[in-house]
C-alpha positions in Angstrom: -160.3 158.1 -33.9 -156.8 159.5 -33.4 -154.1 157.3 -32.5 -152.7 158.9 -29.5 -148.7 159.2 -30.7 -150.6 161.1 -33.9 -151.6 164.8 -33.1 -154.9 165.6 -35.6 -152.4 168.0 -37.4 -150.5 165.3 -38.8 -153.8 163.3 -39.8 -155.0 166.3 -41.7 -151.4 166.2 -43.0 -151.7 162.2 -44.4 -155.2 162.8 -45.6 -154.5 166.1 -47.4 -151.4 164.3 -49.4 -153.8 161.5 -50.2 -151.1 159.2 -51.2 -151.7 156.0 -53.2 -151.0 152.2 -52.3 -149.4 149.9 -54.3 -152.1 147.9 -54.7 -154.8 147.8 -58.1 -158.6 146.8 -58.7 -159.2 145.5 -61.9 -162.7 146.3 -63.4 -164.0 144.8 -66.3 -167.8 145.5 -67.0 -168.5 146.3 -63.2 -171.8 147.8 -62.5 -172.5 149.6 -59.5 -176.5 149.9 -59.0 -178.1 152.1 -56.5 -182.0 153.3 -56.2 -182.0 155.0 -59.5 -177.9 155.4 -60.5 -176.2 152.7 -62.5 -172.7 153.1 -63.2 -170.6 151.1 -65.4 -166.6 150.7 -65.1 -163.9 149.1 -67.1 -160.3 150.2 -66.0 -158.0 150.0 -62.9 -158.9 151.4 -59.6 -156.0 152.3 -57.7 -156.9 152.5 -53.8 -155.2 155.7 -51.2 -153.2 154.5 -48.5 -155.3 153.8 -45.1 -155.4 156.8 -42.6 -156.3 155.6 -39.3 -157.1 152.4 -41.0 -159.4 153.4 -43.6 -159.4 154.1 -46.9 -161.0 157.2 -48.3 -160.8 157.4 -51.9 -159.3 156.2 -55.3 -158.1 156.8 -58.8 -160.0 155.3 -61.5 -158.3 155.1 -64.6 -160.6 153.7 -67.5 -163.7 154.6 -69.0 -166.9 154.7 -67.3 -170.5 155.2 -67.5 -173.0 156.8 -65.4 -176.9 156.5 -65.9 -179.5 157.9 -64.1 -183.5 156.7 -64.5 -186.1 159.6 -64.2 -188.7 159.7 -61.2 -191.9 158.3 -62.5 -194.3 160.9 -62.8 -197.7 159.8 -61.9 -200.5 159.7 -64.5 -203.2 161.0 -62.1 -203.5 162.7 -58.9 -206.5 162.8 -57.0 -206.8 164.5 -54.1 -209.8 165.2 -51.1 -211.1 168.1 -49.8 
């Protein structure tokens, strides 16, 4: 939502610069596990400012894995006709 003194202009404008905060994440060995994606960090995430009181993105600055497990394959198919 728009704050009402902030016309979406200026929004677009603070989102568009995407300035960082002061603020750090250290990561050491963090895994991130989702249906098949595993992801691995060791580094510093450095968070953007809030915009309307929520932060979008970040800088990672590290090194990093990223696996992804194949989709089983079925060893038969039957099928009725």
């Amino acid at each position: 939502m728009v704050a009402a003194d902030e016309a979406p202009t200026a929004m677009y404008a603070r989102l568009k610069a995407f300035a960082l905060s002061p603020s750090a994440a250290r990561a050491d060995n963090v895994v991130f596990k989702r249906d098949r994606i595993e992801m691995n960090f060791s580094g510093v995430f450095y968070p953007e400012q809030p915009v309307e009181g929520k932060v979008r993105g970040a800088v990672f600055v590290g090194s990093g894995s990223i696996r992804i497990s194949r989709l089983p394959f079925p060893t038969s198919v039957t099928t009725s006709a």
